[in-house]
C-alpha angles and dihedrals in degrees: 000000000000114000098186124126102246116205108184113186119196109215140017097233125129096281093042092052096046098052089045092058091038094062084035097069083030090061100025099132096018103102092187098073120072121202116194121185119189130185137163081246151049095235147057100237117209105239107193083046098065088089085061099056091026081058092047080239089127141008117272098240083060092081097047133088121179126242095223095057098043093056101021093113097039128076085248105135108212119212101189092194137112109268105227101168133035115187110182090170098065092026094245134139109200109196127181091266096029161003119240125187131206153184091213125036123193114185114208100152090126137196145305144197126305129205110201085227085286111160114254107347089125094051098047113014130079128236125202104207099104133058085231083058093052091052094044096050087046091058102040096052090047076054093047086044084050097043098047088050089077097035116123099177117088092208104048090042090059093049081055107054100032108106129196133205114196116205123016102229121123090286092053098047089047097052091040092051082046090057097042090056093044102043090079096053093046081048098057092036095058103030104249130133110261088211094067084054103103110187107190124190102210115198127178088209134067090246139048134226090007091187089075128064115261101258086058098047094038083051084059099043087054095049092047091045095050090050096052108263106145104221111202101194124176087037125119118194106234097177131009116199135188092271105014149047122222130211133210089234089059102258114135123210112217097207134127091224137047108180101210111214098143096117143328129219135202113288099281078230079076085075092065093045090086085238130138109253133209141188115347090007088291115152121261116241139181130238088263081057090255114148104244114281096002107097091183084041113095122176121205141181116005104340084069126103122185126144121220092171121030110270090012115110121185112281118256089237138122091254102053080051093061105044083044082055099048093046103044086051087047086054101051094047088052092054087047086059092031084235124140122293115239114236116236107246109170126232095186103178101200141278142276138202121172126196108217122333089291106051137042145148128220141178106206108180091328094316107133113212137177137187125339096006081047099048093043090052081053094057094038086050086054096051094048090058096040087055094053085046101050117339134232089349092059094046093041097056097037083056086049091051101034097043121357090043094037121133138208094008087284089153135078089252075054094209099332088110122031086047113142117232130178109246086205087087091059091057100084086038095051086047093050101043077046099059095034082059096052102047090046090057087042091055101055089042088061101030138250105262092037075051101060090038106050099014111201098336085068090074088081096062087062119226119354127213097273095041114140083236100055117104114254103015105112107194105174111087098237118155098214094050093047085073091068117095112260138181119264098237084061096055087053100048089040087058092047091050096049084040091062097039119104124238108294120234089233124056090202147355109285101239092254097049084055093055095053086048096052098050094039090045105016092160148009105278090048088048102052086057088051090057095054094045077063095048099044083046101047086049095043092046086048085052103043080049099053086044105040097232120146083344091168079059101047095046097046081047091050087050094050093046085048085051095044090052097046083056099050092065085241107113146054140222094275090064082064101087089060089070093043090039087051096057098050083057098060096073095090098294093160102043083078115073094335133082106264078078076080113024107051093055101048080044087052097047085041098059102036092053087055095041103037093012133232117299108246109195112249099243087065098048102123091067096038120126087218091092090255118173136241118205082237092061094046098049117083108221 
């Protein structure tokens, strides 16, 4: 029989991720301690982004991470299966392949939409909680878009083009801003006047976005208004049918699509997990984070529901998610160690809603901000999680989709940086920075003076009396290394040299530059092998150029030697279009005729399959090299 300590965690949402990566890191060399994380699907999927894909603001994948990366280089063991039991009494999971039993249970299996006993909302209208919702209300307003292109009747194109939000929380206001930046591109793609689109923010209540104080929310009703959203307060929705919405007032809505974002309520699976439930079917916890009465049992992310406060439950927000997260892997751990539990005690910092990709408003710790500094603390805030979640791969991708890949200016830098150009136009400059390169580093092999005598054919005579390898001979101009003996035919070349330089930019070393020099070269013969690491480097950064191979490298190498030698108080203006030479290089010059077009690729796949590992299908889990888990394996005997 199997003596391990089995933690089994339900979801890969963000609470369920973050506890899995947190006992992860916790039990990283202790063998005798299993994690299992199962989900319906391969990837962790970035809630508070859908709007995003659902508005064809990015692309889908945009919003997904996964799993296998995320935990490749952790002891995390991944079910990718549909969870159909849940016996907490006899401490056993039952899922569609498979039954796996534990001595700690974390549910994560979060919400999902509510809708309030409204007619027909289910039916006809459309959710975003799902990556599967995002994709379907993307398509079907491209469809509405299509379909209104060859309408003749006004009537029926209005209908058509006439789009509801339903609920003004942060969801709401972030679909709507998405649809207010992409009407007038479908516009434009399908041929319809953008002024017969209509967008409508429909609340049941008298304010909007009630998480917020009201000067933020009233910041993001006027910039809405003034860019045509119609906001319908004061209006519950009482039936919603296949081609209308219907008020309470009495007011019906003629639209083909109605977008629900009024509440969301625990997965209606959390009935059948013999736990206490709450508000909106949410799972009771204790202040350790335990569900009520089940000591092994932890709840984390929105199907929790714990009041620090009375009548305060905890938020159904990212953050809660996470310090749920935090507390409930500090507490198994300290039952493992039957050491005391640590009570939740929240630190929420604020909340953010954007409007679009260009405008947001945000309250951070009592900070109020609005527009670009808003939208940049959103992105930051992004970053910062995506970094927890899986490093520099998960940032760098989430910079590519939110600003380099970014269409139709959707961003706050609006299209600077995510402009196309043909890398065609780099090539004459890459060849030329190249050559000029090699034949620098040529030149001081061989020497300045052999150089002007016998030009490139001198190379072939090997080093000259003045060459920069050459023992002896000092070439950089430092106070404290012209004190050394040196040979008289260094002195001379040395003169002629300093003789032939232009006149530097700087007339001496900053202080600090001197300091660097002196510990890095604090005498000759130290010197002298200094001079031939610039050499070999100046001849190696002319070559990778001419070839186009790590042409971002070489660049960024052929910048820094312009900046070293600035600083040294040895070159002249004229040294200056190197560096800026050497940054328009670093888009990509040598994927274009050169071999980086090959060997950046194969480096790139390379490295991905050893750091986050290679993607095994799911059907072949049980052999995948993932750590994926078998119901055989998972099941003591």
């Amino acid at each position: 029989m199997s003596t391990n300590t089995k933690i089994l965690i339900l979801g890969a949402g963000y609470g369920g991720v973050h506890t899995a990566k947190k006992l992860a890191k916790k039990y990283k060399k202790d063998n005798s301690v299993e994690i299992t994380l199962i989900d319906k699907n391969p990837f962790h999927t970035l809630m508070t982004e859908l709007h995003e894909v659902a508005g064809g603001r990015v692309h889908p994948e945009s919003v997904q991470i996964q799993l296998s990366k995320i935990f490749n280089r952790t002891k995390v063991n991944l079910v990718t299966d549909y969870i159909e039991k849940v016996d907490t009494d006899n401490k056993l999971v039952t899922t569609k392949h498979g039954k796996y039993n534990y001595d700690y249970l974390v549910v994560g299996t979060g919400s999902e939409p509510t809708f309030f006993g409204v007619p027909g909302v289910k039916e006809n209208g459309f959710t975003l909680w799902s990556f599967e919702d995002a994709i379907k209300i993307r398509a079907h307003i491209q469809s509405m878009f299509k379909q209104a292109s060859v309408e003749r009747d006004e009537k029926k194109r209005k209908s058509l083009l006439t789009f509801v939000v339903a609920g003004s929380g942060f969801t709401g206001i972030e679909m709507a801003g998405e649809l207010l930046e992409w009407k007038g591109k479908l516009a434009k793609e399908h041929n319809v006047d953008e002024k017969e689109v209509n967008l409508l923010v429909v609340e049941a209540m008298s304010t909007i976005l009630n998480m917020l104080d009201r000067q933020q929310a009233d910041k993001a009703e006027r910039y809405m208004t003034k860019h045509g959203i119609q906001l319908l307060k004061d209006s519950p929705i009482v039936e919603v049918t296949k081609n209308s919405v219907k008020l309470k007032n009495g007011e019906e809505i003629s639209t083909e699509t109605l977008i629900w974002t009024c509440g969301i309520q625990a997965n209606q699976e959390a009935a059948e997990y013999g736990l206490e439930r709450g508000r909106a079917g949410r799972l009771l916890s204790n202040e350790y984070m335990q569900a009520i009465g089940k000591e092994d049992v932890f709840v984390v992310g929105d199907i929790t529901y714990y009041e620090e406060e009375p009548g305060k439950g905890t938020p159904q927000i990212v953050e809660a998610a996470i310090q749920t997260g935090d507390v409930i892997a500090k507490n198994i751990a300290a039952s493992i160690d039957k050491k005391e539990m640590t009570r939740f005690k929240s630190n929420y910092h604020g909340f953010m809603v954007s409007i679009g990709g260009k405008y947001c408003v945000a309250n951070l710790s009592g900070i109020k901000l609005s527009g670009f500094f808003a939208m940049v603390m959103k992105h930051l805030v992004n970053l910062h999680y995506l970094w927890g979640v899986n490093g520099i791969n998960a940032c760098y991708h989430y910079l590519i989709h939110e600003f380099f890949s970014m269409e139709d200016k959707r961003s706050i830098m609006r299209g600077h940086l995510s402009s196309k150009g043909n890398r065609l136009w780099l090539i004459p400059l890459r060849l030329f920075i190249g050559v000029t390169w090699l034949l620098e580093g040529l030149k001081k092999f061989v020497g300045e003076s052999t150089w002007d005598k016998g030009g490139l054919l001198s190379v072939f005579s090997g080093p000259g009396s003045d060459s920069w390898v050459t023992a002896g001979n000092i070439k950089m101009p430092f106070e404290w290394l012209k004190t050394a003996a040196t040979s008289g035919a260094s002195e001379a070349a040395t003169a002629a040299t300093q003789a032939a330089t232009p006149e530097p930019i700087l007339s001496s070393m900053p202080s600090f530059y001197s300091a660097i020099m002196k510990l890095m070269i604090p005498n000759p013969d130290i010197a002298i092998w200094f001079q031939r690491v610039v050499v070999l480097t100046e001849v190696c950064i002319g070559l990778a150029l001419l070839a186009g191979l790590f042409t971002f490298l070489a660049s960024a190498a052929s910048a820094f030697m312009v900046v070293n030698f600035v600083l040294s108080a040895m070159a002249g203006w004229d040294i200056l279009w190197y560096f800026f030479g050497a940054i328009a290089l670093m888009s990509g010059a040598g994927r274009t005729f050169g071999l980086d077009y090959w060997v950046m690729p194969w480096i790139s796949n390379l490295l991905s399959n050893w750091w986050l590992g290679k993607r095994v299908p799911v059907y072949n889990q049980k052999t995948s090299t993932n750590r994926f888990l078998t119901s055989e394996d998972n099941i003591s005997v």
